[in-house]
TIDOLUM-299244 format. One line per field, with one value per atom (N, C-alpha, C): atom name; x negated, y negated, z; residue number from 1; residue in one letter. Coordinates in steps of 0.2 Angstrom, whole numbers, padded with zeros to 4 digits. Layout:
BEGIN
at <- c(CA/...)
x <- c(X/...)
y <- c(Y/...)
z <- c(Z/...)
i <- c(NUM/...)
aa <- c(A/...)
// end
This chain:
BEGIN
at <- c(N/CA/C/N/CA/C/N/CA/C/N/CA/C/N/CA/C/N/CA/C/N/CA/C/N/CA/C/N/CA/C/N/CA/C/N/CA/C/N/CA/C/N/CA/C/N/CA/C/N/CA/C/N/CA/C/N/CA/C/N/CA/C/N/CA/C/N/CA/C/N/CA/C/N/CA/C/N/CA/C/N/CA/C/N/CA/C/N/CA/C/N/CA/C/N/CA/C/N/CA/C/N/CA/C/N/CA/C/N/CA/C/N/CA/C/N/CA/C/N/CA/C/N/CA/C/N/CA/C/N/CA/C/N/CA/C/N/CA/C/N/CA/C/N/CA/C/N/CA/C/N/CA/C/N/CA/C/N/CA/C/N/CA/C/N/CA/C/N/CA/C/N/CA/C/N/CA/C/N/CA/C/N/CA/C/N/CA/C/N/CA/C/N/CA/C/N/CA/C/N/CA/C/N/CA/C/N/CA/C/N/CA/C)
x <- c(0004/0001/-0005/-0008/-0014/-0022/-0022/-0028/-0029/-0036/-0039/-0038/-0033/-0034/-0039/-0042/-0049/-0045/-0039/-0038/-0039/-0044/-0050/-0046/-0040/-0038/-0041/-0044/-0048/-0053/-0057/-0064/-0062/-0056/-0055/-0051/-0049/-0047/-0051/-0056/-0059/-0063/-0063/-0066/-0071/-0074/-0081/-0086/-0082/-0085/-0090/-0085/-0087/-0087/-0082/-0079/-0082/-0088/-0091/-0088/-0089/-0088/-0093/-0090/-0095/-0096/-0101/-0101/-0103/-0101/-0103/-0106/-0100/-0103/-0099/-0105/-0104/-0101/-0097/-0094/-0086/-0087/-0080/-0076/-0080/-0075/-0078/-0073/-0071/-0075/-0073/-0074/-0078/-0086/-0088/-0089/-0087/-0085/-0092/-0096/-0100/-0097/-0096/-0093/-0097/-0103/-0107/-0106/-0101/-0096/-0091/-0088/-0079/-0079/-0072/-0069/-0064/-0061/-0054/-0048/-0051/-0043/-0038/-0038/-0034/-0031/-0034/-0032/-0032/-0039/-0038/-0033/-0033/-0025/-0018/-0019/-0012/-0011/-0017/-0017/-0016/-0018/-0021/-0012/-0009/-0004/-0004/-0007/-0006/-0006/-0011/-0011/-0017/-0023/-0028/-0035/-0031/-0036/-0033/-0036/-0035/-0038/-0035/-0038/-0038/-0044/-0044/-0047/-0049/-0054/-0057/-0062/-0070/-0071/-0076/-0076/-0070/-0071/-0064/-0058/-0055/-0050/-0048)
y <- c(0056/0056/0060/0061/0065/0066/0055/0055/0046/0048/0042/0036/0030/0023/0018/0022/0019/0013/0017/0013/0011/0016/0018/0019/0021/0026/0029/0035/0041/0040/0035/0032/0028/0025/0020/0024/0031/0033/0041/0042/0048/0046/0050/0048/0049/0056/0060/0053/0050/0046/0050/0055/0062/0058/0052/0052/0046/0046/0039/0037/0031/0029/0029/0031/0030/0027/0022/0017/0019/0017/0016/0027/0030/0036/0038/0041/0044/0047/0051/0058/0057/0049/0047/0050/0052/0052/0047/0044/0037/0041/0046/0047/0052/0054/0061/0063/0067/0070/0072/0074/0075/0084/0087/0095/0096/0095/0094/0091/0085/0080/0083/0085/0086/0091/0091/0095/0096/0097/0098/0096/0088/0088/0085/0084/0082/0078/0070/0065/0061/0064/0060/0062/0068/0072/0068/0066/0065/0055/0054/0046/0044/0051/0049/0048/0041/0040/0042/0045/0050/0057/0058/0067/0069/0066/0067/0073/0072/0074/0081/0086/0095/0098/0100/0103/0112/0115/0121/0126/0133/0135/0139/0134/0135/0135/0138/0140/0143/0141/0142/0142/0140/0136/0128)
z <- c(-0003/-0010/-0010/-0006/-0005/-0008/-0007/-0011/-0004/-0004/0002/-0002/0001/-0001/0003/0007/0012/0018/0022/0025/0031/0033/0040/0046/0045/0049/0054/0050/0052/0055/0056/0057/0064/0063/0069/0074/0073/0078/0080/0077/0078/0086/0092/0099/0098/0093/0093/0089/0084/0080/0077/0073/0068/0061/0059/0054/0051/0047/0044/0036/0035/0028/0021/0016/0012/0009/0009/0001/-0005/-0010/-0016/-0017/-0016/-0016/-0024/-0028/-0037/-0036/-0031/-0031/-0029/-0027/-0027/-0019/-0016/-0008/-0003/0000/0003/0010/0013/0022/0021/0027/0028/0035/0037/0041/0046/0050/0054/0058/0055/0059/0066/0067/0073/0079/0076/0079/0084/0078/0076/0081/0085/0092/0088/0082/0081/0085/0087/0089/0084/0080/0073/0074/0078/0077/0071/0066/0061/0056/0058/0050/0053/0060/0061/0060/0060/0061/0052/0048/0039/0036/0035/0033/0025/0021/0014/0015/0020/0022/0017/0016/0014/0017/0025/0029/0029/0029/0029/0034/0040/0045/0044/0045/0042/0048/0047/0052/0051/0046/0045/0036/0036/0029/0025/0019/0013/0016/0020/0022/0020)
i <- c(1/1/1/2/2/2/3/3/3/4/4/4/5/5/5/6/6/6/7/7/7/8/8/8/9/9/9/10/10/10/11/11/11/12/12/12/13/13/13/14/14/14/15/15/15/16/16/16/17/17/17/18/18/18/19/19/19/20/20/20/21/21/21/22/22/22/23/23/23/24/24/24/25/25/25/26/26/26/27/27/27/28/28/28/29/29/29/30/30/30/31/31/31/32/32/32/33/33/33/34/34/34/35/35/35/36/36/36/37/37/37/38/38/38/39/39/39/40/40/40/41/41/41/42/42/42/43/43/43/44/44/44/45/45/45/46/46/46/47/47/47/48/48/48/49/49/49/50/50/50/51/51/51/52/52/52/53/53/53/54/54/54/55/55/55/56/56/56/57/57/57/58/58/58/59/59/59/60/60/60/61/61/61)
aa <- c(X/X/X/X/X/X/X/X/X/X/X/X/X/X/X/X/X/X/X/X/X/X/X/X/X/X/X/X/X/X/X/X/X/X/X/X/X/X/X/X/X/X/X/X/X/X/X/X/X/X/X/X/X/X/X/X/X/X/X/X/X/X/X/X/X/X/X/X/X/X/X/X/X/X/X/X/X/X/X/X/X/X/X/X/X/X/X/X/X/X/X/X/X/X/X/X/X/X/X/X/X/X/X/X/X/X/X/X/X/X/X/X/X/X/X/X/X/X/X/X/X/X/X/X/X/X/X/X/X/X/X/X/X/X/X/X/X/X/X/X/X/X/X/X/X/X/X/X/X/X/X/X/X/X/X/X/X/X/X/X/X/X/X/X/X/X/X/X/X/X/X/X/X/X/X/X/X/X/X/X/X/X/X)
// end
């Protein structure tokens, strides 16, 4: 479907513990990501049961 239902997936399975939640965010996105974090392993794109998560490599991708 390719829209986050907040199922914390992503959160619960990330090792770097890159992937925090958001509450009550205006802008309307559920998960943020820590890139400082993140090792690309693409656990959370693989665990994301809608396909919300987009693995890229780097800017404008």
């Amino acid at each position: 479907c390719g829209f986050c239902f907040d199922c914390k997936q992503c959160v619960s399975f990330c090792p770097q513990e890159a992937i925090t939640r958001y509450r009550d965010n205006p802008a309307g996105e559920k998960v943020y990501t820590n890139y400082a974090k993140c090792v690309g392993c693409h656990l959370c794109s693989l665990v994301c049961p809608c396909g919300y998560i987009q693995m890229g490599m780097g800017d404008g991708l």
